[in-house]
N, C-alpha and C positions, 0 to 999 in steps of 0.2 A: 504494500500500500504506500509505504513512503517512496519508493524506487520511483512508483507511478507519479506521483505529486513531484517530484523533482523534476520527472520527465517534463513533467505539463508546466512548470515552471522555467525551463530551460528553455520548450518549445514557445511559450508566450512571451519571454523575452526576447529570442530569436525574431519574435515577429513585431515586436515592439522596435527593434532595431532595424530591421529591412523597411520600415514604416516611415523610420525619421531621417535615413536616410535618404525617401525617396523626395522627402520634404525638404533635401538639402540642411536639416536641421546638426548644429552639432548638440552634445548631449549638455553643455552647459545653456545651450539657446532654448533646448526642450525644457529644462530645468525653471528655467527663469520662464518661461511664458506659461506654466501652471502652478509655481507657486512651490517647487522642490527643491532641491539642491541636485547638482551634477552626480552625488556620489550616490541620490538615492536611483536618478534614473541608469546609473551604471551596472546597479545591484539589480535591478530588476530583467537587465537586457543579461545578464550573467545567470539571471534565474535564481538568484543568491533570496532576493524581495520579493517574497507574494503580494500581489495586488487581486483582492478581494470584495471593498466593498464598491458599493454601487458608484457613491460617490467619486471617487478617486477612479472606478474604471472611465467614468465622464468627463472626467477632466484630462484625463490622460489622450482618452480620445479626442475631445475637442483641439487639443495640444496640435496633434499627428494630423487633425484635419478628416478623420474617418467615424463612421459608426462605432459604436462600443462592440459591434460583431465583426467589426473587421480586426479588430485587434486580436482577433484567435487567428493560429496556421487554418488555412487549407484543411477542410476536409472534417477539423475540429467543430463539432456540433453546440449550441447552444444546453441549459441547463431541460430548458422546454421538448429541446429538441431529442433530447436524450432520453428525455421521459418518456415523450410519444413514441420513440424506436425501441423504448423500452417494456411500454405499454403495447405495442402491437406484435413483439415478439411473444407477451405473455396471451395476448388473444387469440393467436396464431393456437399456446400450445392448447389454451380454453376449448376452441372449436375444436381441437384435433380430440379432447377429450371429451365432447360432448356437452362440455360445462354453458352450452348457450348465455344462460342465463347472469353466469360473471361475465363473458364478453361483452354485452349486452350493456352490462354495469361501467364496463371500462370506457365503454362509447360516450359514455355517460359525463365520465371522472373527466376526459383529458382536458374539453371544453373550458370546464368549470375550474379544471390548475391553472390553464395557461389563462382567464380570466382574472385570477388574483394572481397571478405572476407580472403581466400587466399593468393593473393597479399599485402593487409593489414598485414596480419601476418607477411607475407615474408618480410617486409619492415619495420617492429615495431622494430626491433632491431636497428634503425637509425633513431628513430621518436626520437623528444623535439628539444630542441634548442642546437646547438654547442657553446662550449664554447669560441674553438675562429675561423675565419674563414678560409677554405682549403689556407693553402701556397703553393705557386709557387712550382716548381717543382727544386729548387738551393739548392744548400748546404746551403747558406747564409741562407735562407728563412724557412728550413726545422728547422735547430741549433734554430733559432730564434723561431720557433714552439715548438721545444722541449720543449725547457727553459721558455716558457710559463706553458707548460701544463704536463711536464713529468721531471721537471728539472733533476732527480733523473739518467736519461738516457743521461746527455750530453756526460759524459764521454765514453761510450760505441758507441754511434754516431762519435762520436773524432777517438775512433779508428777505426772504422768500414770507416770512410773516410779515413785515413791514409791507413789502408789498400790495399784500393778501387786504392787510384793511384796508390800505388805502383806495384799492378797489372795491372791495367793501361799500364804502363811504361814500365814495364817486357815484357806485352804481347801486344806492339804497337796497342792496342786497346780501346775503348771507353765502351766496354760492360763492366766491373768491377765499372764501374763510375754509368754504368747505372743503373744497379743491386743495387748499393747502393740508389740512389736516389726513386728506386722504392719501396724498404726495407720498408725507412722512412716515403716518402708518406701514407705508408699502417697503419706503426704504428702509425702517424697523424692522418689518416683519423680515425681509432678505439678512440685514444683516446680523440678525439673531442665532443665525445658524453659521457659522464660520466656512462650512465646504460652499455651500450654496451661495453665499457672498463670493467666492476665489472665484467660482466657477462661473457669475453671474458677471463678475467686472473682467474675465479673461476674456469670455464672448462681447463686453463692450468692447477690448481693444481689439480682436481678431477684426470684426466688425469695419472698425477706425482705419488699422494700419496696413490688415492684408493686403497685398496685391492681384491672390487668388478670388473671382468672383466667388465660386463654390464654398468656399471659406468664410468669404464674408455673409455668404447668403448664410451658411451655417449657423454662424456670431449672430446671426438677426434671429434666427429660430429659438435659438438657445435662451438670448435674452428675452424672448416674447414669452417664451414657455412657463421659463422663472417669474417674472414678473403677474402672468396668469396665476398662477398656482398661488402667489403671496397674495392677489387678490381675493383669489379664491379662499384663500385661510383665514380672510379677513371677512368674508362673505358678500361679499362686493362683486 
């Protein structure tokens, strides 16, 4: 079993490597454009570094410019995918025994995994623990969040309230207030989570700096998606 896991770690660094070089990328350029150090992406192109959670396989990808399923060799199947190859060899021997009625079951099952596999993925980019927890929905409360976890943005929040009323004011209405608090909430709820922030400001600069369309069109997806789902978390 472990023989096998070194294997599969040798061969997904092998392929982490033929990926960045095809990006022209060296390993201290990969490093700094997701947020690593050169020595971790060496360790994992040597198969020394498991890379396991979701997070970290998305940013890695994002990195290399590929899907997270292109970062397996050739021929290497998905966790889904191995399920169902796994699931229809055990239906194969069902019917060969007769057992209808578990195959029948298994028709049933693989739908319904690969639906919360899914869902799991759709939801990994907000998985771990927050660093600090959702504030109220107040200026006071938001400033107070900033200054936590983004201090770098008070100023820009400062103004962006200033702003906020004096439209407010101008325009005897409350939506400029609102707008603003919605703003923050959102950039809170992102920077809550430390992967989902890295991964949220890497696809703004891929976005910005690449030269690659396809890349950039990526950076645009990536950041719509994240910014979706902090909505979403917000109920918005």
């Amino acid at each position: 079993m472990t023989e096998d896991r070194d294997e599969e770690r040798r061969a997904f660094g092998a392929r982490v490597a033929q990926l960045r070089k095809r990006r022209g990328l060296k390993q201290d350029e990969l490093a700094e454009a997701i947020g690593r150090t050169a020595s971790w992406v060496s360790q994992v192109e040597r198969g020394v570094q498991p890379v396991q959670r979701v997070g970290v396989l998305r940013l890695l990808a994002d990195g290399l410019g590929v899907s997270v399923s292109a970062l397996y060799p050739e021929g290497e199947t998905s966790d889904i995918a191995g399920l169902r190859n796994t699931a229809d060899e055990v239906r194969s021997l069902a019917q060969a025994a007769g057992f209808e009625e578990f195959s029948a079951a298994l028709d049933r099952l693989i739908p319904r995994l690969e639906h919360i596999a899914q869902v799991a993925e759709d939801m990994a980019a907000f998985a771990g623990t927050p660093v600090i927890s959702r504030p109220e929905r107040t200026p006071g409360a938001l400033r107070d969040a900033v200054a936590k976890i983004v201090p770098h943005r008070l100023a820009e929040l400062q103004n962006d309230q200033t702003r906020a009323v004096a439209q407010a004011l101008e325009a005897n209405s409350l939506r400029p207030l609102h707008t603003f608090v919605l703003k923050w909430a959102v950039v809170i709820e992102i920077e809550r989570f430390p992967e989902t922030a890295r991964r949220f400001h890497f696809a703004e600069r891929v976005e910005l700096a690449s030269k690659d369309p396809e890349v950039r069109a990526r950076g645009r997806r990536v950041s719509a998606e994240i910014l979706g789902q902090a909505q979403a978390a917000l109920g918005n």
